[in-house]
C-alpha positions as CSV (number, residue, x, y, z in Angstrom):
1,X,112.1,132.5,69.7
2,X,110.0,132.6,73.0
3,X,106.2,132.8,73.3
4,X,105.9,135.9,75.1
5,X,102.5,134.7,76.9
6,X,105.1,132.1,78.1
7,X,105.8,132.7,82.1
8,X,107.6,129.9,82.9
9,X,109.1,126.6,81.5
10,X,110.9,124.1,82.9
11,X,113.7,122.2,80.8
12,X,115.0,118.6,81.7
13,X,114.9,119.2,85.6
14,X,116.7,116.5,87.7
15,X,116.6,116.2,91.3
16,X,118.5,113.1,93.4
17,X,118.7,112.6,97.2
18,X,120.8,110.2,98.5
19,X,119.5,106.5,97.5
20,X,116.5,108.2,95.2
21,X,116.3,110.1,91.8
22,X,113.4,112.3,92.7
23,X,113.1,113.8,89.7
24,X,114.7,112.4,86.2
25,X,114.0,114.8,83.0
26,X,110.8,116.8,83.7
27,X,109.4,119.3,81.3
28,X,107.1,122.2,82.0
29,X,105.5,125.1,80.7
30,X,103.1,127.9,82.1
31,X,101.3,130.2,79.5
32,X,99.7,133.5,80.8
33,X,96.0,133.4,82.1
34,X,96.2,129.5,82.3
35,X,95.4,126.8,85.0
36,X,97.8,123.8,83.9
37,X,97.1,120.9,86.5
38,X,99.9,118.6,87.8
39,X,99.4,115.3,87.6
40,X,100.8,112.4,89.4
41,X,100.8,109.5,92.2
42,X,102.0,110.4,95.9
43,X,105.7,110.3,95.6
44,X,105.8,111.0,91.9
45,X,107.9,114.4,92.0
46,X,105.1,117.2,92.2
47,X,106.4,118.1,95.3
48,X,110.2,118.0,94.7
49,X,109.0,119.9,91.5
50,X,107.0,122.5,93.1
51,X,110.0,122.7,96.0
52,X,112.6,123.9,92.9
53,X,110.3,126.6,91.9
54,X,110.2,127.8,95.7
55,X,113.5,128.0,96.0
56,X,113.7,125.1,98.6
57,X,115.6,123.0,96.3
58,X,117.7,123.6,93.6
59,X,118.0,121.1,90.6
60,X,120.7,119.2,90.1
61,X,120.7,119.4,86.3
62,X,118.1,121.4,83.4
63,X,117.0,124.7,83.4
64,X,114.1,126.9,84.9
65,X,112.8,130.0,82.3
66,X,111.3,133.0,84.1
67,X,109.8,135.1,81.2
68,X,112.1,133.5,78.8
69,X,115.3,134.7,81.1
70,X,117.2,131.6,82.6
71,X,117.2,132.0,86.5
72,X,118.4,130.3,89.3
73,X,116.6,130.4,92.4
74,X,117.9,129.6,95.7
75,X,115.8,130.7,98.5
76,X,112.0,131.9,98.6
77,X,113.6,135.7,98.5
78,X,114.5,134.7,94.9
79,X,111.2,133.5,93.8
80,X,108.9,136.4,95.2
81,X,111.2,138.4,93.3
82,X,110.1,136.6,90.3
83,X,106.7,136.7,91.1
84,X,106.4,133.2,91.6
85,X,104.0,132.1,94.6
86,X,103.2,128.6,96.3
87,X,100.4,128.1,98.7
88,X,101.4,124.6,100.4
89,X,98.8,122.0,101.8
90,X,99.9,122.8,104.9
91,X,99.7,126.4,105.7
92,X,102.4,128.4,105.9
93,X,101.1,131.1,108.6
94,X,102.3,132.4,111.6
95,X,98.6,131.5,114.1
96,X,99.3,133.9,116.7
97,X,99.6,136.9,114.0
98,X,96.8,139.1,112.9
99,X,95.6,138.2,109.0
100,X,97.6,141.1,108.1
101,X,100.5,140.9,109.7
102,X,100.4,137.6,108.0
103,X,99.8,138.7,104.5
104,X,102.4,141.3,104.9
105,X,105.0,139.2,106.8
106,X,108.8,140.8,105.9
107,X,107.1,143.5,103.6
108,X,105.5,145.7,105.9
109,X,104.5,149.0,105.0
110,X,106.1,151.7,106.9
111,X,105.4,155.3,107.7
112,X,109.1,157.2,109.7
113,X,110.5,153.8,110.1
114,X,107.6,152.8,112.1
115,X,105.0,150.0,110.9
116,X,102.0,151.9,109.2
117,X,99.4,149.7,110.7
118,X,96.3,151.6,109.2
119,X,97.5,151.0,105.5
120,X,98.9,147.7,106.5
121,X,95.1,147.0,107.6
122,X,93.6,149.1,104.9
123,X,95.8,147.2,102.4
124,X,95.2,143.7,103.6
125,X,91.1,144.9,103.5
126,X,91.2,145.5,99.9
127,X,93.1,142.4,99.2
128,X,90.6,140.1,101.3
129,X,87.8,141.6,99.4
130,X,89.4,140.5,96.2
131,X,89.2,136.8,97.2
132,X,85.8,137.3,98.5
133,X,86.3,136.3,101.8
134,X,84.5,138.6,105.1
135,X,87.4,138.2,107.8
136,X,88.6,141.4,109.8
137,X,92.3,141.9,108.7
138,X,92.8,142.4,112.7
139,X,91.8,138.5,113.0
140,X,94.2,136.0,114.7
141,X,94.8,133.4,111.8
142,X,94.6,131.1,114.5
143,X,90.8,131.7,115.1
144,X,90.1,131.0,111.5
145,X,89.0,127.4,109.4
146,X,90.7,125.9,106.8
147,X,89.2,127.5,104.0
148,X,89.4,131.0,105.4
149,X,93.5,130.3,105.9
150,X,93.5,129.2,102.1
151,X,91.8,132.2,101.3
152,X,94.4,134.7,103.6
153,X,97.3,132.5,101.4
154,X,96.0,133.6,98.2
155,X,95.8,137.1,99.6
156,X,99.3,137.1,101.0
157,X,100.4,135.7,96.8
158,X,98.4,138.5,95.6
159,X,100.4,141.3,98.3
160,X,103.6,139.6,95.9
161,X,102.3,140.5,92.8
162,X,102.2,137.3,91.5
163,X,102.7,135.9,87.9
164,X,102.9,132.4,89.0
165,X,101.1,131.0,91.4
166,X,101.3,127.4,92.9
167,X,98.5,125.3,94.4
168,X,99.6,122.4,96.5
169,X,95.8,120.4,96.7
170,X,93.9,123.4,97.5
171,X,90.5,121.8,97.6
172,X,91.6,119.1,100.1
173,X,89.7,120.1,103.2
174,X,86.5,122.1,101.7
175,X,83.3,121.7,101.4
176,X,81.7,121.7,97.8
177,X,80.9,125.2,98.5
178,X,84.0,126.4,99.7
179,X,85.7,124.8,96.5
180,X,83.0,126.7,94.0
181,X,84.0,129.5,95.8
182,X,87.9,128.6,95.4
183,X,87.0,128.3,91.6
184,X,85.7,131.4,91.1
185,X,88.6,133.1,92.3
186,X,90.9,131.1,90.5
187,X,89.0,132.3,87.1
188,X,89.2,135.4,87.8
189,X,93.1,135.6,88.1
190,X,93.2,133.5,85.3
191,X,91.4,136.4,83.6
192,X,94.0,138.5,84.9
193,X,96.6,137.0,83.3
194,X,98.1,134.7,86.0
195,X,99.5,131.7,85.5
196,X,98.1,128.6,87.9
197,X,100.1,125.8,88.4
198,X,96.8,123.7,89.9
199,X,97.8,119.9,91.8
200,X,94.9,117.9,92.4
201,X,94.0,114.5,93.2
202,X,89.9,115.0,92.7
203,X,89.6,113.9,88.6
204,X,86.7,115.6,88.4
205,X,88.3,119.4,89.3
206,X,90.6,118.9,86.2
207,X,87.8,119.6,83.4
208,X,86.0,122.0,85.8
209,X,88.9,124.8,86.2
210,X,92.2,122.9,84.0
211,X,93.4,124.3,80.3
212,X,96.2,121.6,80.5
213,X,97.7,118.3,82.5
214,X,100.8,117.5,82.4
215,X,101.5,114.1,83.8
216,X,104.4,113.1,86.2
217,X,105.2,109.4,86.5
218,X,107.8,108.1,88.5
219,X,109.8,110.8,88.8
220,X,109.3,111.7,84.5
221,X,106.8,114.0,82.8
222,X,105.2,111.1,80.9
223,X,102.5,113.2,78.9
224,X,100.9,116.7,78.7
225,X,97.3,116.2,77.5
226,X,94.2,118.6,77.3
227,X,92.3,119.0,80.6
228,X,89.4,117.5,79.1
229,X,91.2,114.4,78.5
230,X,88.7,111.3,80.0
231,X,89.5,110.1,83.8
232,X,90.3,106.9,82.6
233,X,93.2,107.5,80.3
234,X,94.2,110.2,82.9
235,X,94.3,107.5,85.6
236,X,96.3,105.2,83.2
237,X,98.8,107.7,82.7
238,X,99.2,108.5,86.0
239,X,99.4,105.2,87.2
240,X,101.2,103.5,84.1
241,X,98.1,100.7,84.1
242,X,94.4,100.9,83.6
243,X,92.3,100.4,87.0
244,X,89.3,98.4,86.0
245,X,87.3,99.1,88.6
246,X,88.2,101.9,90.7
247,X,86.1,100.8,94.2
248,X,86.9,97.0,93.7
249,X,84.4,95.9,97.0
250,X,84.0,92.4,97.4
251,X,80.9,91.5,99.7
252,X,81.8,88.8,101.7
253,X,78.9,87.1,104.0
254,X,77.6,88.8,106.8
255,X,78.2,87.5,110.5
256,X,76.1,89.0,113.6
257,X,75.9,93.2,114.8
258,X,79.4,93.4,115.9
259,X,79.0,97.1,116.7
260,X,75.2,98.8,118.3
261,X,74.3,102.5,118.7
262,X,71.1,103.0,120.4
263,X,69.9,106.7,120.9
264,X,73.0,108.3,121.2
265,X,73.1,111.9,121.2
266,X,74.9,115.0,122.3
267,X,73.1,118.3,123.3
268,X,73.0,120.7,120.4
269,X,75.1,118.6,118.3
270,X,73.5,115.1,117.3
271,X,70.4,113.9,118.4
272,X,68.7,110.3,118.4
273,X,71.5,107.9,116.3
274,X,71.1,104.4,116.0
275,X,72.3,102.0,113.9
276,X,74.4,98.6,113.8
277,X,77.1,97.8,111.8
278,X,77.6,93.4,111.3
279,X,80.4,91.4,111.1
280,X,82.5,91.5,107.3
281,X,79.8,94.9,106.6
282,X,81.2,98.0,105.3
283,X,78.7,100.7,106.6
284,X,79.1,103.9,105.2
285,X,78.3,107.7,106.3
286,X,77.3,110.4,104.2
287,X,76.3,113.9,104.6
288,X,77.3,117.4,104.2
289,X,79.8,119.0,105.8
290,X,78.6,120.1,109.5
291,X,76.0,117.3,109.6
292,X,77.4,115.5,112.7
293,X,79.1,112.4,111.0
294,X,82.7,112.5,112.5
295,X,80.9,114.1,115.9
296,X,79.5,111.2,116.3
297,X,81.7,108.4,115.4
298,X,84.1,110.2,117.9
299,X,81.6,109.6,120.5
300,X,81.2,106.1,119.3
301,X,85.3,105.7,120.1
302,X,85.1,107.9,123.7
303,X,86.9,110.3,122.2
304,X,84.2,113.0,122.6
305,X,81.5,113.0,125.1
306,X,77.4,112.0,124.7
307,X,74.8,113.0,126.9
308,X,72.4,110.3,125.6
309,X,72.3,106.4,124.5
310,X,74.3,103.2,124.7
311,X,77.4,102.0,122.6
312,X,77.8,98.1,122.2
313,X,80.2,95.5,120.6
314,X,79.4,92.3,120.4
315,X,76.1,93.0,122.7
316,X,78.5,94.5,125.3
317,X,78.1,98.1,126.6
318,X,80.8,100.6,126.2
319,X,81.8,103.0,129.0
320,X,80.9,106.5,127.9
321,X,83.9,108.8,126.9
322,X,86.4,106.4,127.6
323,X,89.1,105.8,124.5
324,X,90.5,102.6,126.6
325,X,87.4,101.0,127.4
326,X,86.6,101.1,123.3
327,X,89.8,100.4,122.1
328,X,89.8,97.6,124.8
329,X,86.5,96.7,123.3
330,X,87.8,96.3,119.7
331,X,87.3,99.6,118.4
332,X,89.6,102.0,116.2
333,X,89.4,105.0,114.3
334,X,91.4,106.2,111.4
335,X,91.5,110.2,112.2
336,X,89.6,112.6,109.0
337,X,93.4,114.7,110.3
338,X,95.5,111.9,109.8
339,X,98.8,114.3,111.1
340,X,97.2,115.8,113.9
341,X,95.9,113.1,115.8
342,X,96.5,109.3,113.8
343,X,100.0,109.8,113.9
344,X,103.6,111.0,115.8
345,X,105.4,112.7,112.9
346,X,108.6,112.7,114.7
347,X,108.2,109.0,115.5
348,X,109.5,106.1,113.2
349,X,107.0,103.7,111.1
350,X,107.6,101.0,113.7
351,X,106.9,103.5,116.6
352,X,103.6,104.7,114.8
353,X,102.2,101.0,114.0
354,X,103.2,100.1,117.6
355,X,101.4,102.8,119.2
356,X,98.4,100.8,119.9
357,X,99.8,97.5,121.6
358,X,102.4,99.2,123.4
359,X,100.8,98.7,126.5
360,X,99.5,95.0,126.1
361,X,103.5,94.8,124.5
362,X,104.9,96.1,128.3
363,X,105.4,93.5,131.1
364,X,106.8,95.3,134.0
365,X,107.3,98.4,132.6
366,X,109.3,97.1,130.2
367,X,108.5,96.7,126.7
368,X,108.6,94.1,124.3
369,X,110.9,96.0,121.9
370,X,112.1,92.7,119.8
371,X,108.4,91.3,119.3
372,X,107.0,95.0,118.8
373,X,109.8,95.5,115.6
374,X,108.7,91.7,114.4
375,X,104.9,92.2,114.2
376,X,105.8,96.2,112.8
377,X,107.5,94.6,110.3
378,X,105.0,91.8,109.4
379,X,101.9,94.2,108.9
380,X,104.2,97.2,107.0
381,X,104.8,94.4,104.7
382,X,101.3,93.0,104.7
383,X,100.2,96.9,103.6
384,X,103.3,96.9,101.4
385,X,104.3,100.3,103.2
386,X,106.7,102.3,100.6
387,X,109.2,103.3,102.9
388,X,113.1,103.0,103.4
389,X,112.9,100.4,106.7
390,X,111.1,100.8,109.6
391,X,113.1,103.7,111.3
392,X,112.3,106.0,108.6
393,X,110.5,109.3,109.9
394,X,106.5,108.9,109.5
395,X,106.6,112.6,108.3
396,X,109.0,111.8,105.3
397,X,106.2,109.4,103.8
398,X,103.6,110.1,101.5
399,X,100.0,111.0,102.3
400,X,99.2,107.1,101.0
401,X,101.7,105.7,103.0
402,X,101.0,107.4,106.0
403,X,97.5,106.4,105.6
404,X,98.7,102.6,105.7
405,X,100.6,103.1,108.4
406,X,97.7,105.0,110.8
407,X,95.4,101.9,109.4
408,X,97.8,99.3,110.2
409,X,98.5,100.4,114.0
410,X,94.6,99.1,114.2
411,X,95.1,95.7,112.4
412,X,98.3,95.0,114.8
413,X,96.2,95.6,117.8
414,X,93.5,92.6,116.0
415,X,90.2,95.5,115.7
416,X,86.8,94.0,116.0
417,X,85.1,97.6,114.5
418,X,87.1,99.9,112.4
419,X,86.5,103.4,111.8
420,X,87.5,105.1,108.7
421,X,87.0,109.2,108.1
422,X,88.1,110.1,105.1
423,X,90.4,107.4,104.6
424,X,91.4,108.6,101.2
425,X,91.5,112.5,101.5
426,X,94.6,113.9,100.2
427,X,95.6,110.3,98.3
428,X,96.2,109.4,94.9
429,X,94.6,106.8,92.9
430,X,96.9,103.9,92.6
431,X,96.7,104.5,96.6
432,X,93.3,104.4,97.3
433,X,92.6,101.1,95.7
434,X,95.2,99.9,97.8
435,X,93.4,100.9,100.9
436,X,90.1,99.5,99.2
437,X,91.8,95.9,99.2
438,X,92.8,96.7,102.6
439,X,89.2,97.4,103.7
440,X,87.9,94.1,101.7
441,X,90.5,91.8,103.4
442,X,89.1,93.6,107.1
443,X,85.9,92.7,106.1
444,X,86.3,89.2,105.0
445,X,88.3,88.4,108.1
446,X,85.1,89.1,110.0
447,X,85.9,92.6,111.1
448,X,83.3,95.7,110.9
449,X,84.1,98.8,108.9
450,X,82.1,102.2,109.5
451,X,83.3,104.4,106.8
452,X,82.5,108.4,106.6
453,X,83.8,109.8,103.2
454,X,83.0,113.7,101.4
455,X,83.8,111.7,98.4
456,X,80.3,110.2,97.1
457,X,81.1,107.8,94.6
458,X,83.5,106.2,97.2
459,X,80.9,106.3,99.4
460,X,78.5,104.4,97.1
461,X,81.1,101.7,95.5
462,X,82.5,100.7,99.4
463,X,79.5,100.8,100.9
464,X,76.9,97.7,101.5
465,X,74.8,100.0,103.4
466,X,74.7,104.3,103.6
467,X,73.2,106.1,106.1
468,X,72.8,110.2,105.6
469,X,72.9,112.4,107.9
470,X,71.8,115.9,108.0
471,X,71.6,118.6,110.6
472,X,72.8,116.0,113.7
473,X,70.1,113.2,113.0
474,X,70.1,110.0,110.4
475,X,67.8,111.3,107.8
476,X,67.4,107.4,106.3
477,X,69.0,104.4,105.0
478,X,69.2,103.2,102.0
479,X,71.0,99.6,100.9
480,X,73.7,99.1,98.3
481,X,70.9,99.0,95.4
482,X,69.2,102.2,96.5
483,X,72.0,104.4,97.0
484,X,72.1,106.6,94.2
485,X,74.3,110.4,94.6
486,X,70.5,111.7,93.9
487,X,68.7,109.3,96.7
488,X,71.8,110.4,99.0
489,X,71.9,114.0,98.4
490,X,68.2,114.1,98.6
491,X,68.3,113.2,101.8
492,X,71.3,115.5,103.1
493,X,69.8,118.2,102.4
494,X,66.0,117.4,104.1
495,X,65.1,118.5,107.1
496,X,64.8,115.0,109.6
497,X,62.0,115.4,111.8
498,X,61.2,114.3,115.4
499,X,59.1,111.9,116.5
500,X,57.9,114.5,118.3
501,X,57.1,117.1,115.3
502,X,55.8,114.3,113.1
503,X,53.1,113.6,115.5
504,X,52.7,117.4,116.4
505,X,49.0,118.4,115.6
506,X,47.5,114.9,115.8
């Protein structure tokens, strides 16, 4: 007999692509007014699993319940109708559409056959208000952030009705605040009776906002487990083995300043920075969201301009707003939006790592293409790049593996100072080790790392130095010993002062 607070349940789904069995056996279940997380490594299945639900895919073998009723669902038609929605990582929002043409997309309201654009408007109001979030329905998505657009998503699942509603990392890309405020709403459609199927790769949100976990290994659901099961034995399910140590930094000896910022600042956005970074030193950056950390480090790679100061490497000055002349320098930067501007989606893994040694690769306008593949091949193996061979679409890798691969374009082209933001957003934990190693072999071959992370305690286990910032100055500095989350969030959120103001009324 069915549990009638049962919404959905998932029975021995299996899913196979040519070459890969995505998904072998998985078992699910969905109770009214729950949060049941989804567990698993990049590449585990979540997303294949989430993609049968949606109607993208359809399994190969098992059965999906709706309300105890078997159903097949072949297109996203089919699972609206079933009250089942998904709000993807990436948005799925038409930008130059007003918020409620988007939230009504295909189901607007009419009045004589014509659109009724004052309920459509009126509607879309009421429905805004309920996910607490001030944007004019007449809005352009296109002029709104990221947490706004995840906001207008759970809106536009709300317009459905939904029973079921899917979260593909939702907390990604906000700030602490935007995610208690994500939380919130989440309770209270959980007090409403909804079903949330919650995927996450931040630990720590699973007790916060979870009932229930169920695992996914390798393509299997390997465990379902309370939500307030410990990280650790969550980790080792997830990733079949314990990690010891989770931020495994090795400190190898320090060489001279390979990279020198002296009073660099940009009018109205950072004022005053200086610091130095040495030789095998991981420096990292922390701050609140808005205080100027990726700003800067932009400016440091020419990528943005500065009005003020002097960029060095290895006691050399840098030409001001000039990508070539830093990257001709030594410098790279690892993106904080790894699709939008550290890679070419469309491109193959041996087009992305050669992307930065193309043009020392080209000899008369003709490029290298053997040697190129060779030294692709060497570092994609040296990363131990999970892919099918080099030709294989960058887009068609997981967020892990794409990481690698935006990381490795920078080793191939031999990068004195290497800048990381948010190296491990959107990454799971067997991942993010990986890319700790990485960062330890970087620094023991002599190279410079300058590291901005949201995540703290990554912040304060990579790190042999942290500088805060907060509102567009460095607010102090405190070594591997001092930095505490307390002594660093103490200092993002003070106010720095001036020279100029601390000596005002002397």
């Amino acid at each position: 007999m069915s549990n009638p607070d049962e919404l959905l349940r998932i029975e021995g789904i299996r899913k196979t692509f040519p070459g890969v069995v995505a998904l072998d056996g998985v078992d699910f279940d969905l109770r009214r007014g729950e949060v049941h997380v989804l567990l698993g490594e990049n590449g585990a299945g979540k997303s294949t699993l989430i993609k049968m639900l949606s109607g993208a895919y359809t399994p190969d073998a098992g059965r999906i319940l709706v309300g105890g009723e078997e159903v097949r669902i072949h297109g996203a038609q089919d699972s609206e109708r079933l009250g089942i929605a998904t709000i993807y990582q990436e948005f799925n929002l038409v930008p130059d559409l007003t918020v409620a043409e988007n939230i009504f997309l295909g189901r607007q309201p009419r009045r004589f056959g014509m659109i009724d654009r004052k309920r459509m408007e009126a509607e879309a109001e009421t429905l805004l208000e309920r996910v607490g979030v001030s944007v004019s329905p007449r809005a352009r998505v296109r002029e709104l952030g990221i947490a706004r657009l995840q906001m207008v998503e759970i809106a536009k699942a709300l317009s459905l009705d939904a029973r079921v509603l899917i979260m593909d990392e939702p907390t990604a890309v906000l700030t602490s605040e935007e995610v208690e405020r994500l939380f919130a709403i989440v309770r209270s459609l959980r007090e409403d009776g909804v079903g949330v199927v919650f995927i996450t790769h931040h630990l720590e949100e699973i007790a916060a906002l979870g009932d229930r976990v169920t695992v996914i290994r390798d393509g299997r659901s390997v465990g379902q487990v309370p939500a307030a099961t410990p990280e650790d034995e969550l980790v080792r399910l997830m990733v079949g083995r314990s990690i010891e140590q989770q931020y495994p930094r090795q400190r190898p000896e320090q060489g001279a300043p390979l990279l020198s910022v002296e009073g660099l600042g940009r009018d109205g956005v950072f004022h005053d920075v200086s610091f130095q970074v040495h030789a095998g030193e991981v420096v990292g950056i922390a701050g609140l969201v808005g205080a100027g950390r990726t700003e800067v480090v932009r400016a440091v790679f020419g990528a943005d301009p500065y009005d003020h100061g002097v960029v060095r490497v290895s006691g050399t000055e840098i030409k001001r707003h000039d990508v070539n002349a830093a990257m001709a320098a030594g410098i790279g930067l690892v993106p904080e939006d790894r699709k939008g501007q550290g890679l070419v989606l469309d491109a193959s893994v041996a087009e992305n790592l050669g992307l930065v040694t193309l043009r020392a690769a080209t000899r008369a306008g003709l490029v290298d293409r053997k040697g190129q593949y060779a030294a692709a091949e060497r570092i994609a193996g040296q990363l131990g790049v999970r892919m099918a061979g080099l030709g294989q679409q960058v887009r068609t890798l997981s967020g892990g593996n794409q990481q690698k691969v935006v990381i490795g374009k920078w080793l191939l082209a031999d990068t004195k100072v290497l800048i990381l933001d948010e190296p491990t957003r959107g990454i799971d934990v067997g991942a993010k080790v990986e890319i700790y190693q990485l960062i330890n072999e970087l620094t023991a071959a002599g190279a410079a790392v300058l590291m901005i992370s949201s995540d703290l305690p990554e912040v304060l286990g990579m790190s042999d130095r942290v500088l805060v910032m907060a509102q567009g100055r460095i607010a102090g500095e405190l070594s591997a010993d001092e930095a505490t989350q307390d002594a660093v969030m103490s200092l993002a959120v003070s106010t720095p002062t001036t020279e100029k103001e601390a000596t005002r009324g002397h």
